[in-house]
C-alpha positions as a Markdown table, in Angstrom:
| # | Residue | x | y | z |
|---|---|---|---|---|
| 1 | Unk | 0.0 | 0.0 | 0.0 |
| 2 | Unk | 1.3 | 3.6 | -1.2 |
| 3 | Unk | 1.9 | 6.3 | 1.9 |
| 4 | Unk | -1.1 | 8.3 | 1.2 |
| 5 | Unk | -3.3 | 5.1 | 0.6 |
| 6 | Unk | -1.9 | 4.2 | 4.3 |
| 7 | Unk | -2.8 | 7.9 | 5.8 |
| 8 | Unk | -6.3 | 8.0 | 3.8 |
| 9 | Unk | -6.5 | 4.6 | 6.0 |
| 10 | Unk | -5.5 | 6.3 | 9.2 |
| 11 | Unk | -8.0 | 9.0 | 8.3 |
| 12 | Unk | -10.8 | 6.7 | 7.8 |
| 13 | Unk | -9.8 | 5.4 | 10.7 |
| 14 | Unk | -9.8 | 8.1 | 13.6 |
| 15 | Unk | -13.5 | 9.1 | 11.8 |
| 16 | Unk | -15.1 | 6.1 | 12.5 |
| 17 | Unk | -13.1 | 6.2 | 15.7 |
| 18 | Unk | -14.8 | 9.6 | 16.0 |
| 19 | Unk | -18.3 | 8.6 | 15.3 |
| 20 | Unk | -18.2 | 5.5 | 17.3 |
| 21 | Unk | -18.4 | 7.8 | 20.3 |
| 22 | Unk | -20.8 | 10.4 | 18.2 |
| 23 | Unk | -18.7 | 13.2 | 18.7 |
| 24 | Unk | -18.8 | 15.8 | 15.9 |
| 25 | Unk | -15.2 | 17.2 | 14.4 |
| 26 | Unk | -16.1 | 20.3 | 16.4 |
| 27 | Unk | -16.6 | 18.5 | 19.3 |
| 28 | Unk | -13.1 | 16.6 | 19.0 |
| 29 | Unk | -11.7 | 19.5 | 18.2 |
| 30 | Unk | -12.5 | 21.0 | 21.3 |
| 31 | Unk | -11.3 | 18.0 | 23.1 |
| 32 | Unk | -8.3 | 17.3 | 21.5 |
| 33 | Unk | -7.2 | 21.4 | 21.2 |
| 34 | Unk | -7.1 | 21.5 | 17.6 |
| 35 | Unk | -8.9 | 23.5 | 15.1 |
| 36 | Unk | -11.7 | 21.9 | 13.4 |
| 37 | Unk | -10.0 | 22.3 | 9.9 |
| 38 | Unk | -7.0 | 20.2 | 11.2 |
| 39 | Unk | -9.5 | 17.2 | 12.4 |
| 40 | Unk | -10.8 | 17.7 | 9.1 |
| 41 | Unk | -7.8 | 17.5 | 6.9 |
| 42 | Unk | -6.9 | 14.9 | 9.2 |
| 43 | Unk | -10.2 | 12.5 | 8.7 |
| 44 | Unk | -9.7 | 13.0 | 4.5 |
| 45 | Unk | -6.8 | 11.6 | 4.2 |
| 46 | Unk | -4.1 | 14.6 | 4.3 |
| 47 | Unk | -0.9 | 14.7 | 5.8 |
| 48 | Unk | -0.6 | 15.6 | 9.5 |
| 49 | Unk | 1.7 | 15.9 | 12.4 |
| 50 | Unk | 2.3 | 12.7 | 15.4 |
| 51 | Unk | 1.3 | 15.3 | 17.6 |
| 52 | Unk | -1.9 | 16.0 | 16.0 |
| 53 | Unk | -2.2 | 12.1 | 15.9 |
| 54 | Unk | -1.4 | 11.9 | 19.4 |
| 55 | Unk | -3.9 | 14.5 | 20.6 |
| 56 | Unk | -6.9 | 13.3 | 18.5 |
| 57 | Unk | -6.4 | 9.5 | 19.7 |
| 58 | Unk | -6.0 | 10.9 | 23.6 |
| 59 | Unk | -9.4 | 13.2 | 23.4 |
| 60 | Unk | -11.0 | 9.2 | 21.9 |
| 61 | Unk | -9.6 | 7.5 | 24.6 |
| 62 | Unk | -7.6 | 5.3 | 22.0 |
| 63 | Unk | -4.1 | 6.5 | 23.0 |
| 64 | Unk | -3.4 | 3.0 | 24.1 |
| 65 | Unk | -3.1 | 2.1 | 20.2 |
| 66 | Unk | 0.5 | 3.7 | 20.4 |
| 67 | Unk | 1.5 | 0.6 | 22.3 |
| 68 | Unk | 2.3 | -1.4 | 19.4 |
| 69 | Unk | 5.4 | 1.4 | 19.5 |
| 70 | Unk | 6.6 | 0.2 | 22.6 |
| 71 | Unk | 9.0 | -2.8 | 22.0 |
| 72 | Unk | 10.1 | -4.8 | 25.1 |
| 73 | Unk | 13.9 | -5.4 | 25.2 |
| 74 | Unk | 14.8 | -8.8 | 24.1 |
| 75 | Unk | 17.1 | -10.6 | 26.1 |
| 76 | Unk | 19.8 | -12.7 | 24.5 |
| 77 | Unk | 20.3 | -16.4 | 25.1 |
| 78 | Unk | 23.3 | -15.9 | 26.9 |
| 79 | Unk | 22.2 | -13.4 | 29.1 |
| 80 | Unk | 19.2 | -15.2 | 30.1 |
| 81 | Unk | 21.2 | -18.2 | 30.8 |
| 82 | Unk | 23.4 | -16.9 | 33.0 |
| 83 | Unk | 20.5 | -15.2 | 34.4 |
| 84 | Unk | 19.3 | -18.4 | 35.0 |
| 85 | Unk | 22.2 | -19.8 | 36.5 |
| 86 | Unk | 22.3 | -16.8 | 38.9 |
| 87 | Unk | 19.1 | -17.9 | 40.7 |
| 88 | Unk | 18.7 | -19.5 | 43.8 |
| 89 | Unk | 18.1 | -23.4 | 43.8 |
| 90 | Unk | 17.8 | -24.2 | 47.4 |
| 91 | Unk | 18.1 | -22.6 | 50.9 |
| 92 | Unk | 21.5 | -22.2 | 53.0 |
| 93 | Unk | 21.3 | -22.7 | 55.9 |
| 94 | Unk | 24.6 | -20.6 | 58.1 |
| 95 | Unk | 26.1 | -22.7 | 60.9 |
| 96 | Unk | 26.9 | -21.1 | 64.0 |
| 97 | Unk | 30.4 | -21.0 | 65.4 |
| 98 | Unk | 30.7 | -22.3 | 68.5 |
| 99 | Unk | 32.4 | -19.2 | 70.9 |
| 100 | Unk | 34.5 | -19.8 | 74.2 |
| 101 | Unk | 32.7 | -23.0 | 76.4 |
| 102 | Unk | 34.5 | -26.1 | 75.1 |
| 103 | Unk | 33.4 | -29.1 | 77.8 |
């Protein structure tokens, strides 16, 4: 799929987001902070900033979409390994030294 296909998607997309939750653009626009135009633009497919992005999807309560951003960090083989080897397989019990009586 060509960019502007994918941001005409993404447009579609925060609409139907939009009217899901019947606001109107000038009612997410109040929300979100942003002119009605922008939401506008936005919704038919034109070019806009991530903060726009960002701002829209927070007013619809859909921020958490952004997670698919947020990679965990993978830990190698080796690392978890020793990791591994680093944990505790049993209890240790201390002895006590024995201080002063001898009988």
């Amino acid at each position: 799929m060509a960019d502007p296909a994918v941001v005409k998607e993404i447009g579609n997309a925060l609409k139907q987001m939009r009217l899901n939750v019947n606001l109107s653009q000038e009612q997410l626009a109040k929300k979100s902070g942003l002119d009605r135009t922008t939401i506008s633009r936005i919704e038919s497919g034109r070019a806009a900033t991530l903060l726009s992005l960002v701002q829209i999807l927070r007013a619809l309560d859909k921020l958490n979409i952004m997670n698919i951003f947020v990679q965990e960090p993978e830990i190698s083989p080796i690392k978890l390994l020793k990791l591994q080897e680093k944990k505790r397989q049993r209890a240790y019990h201390h002895k006590s030294k024995e201080t002063g009586n001898n009988k």
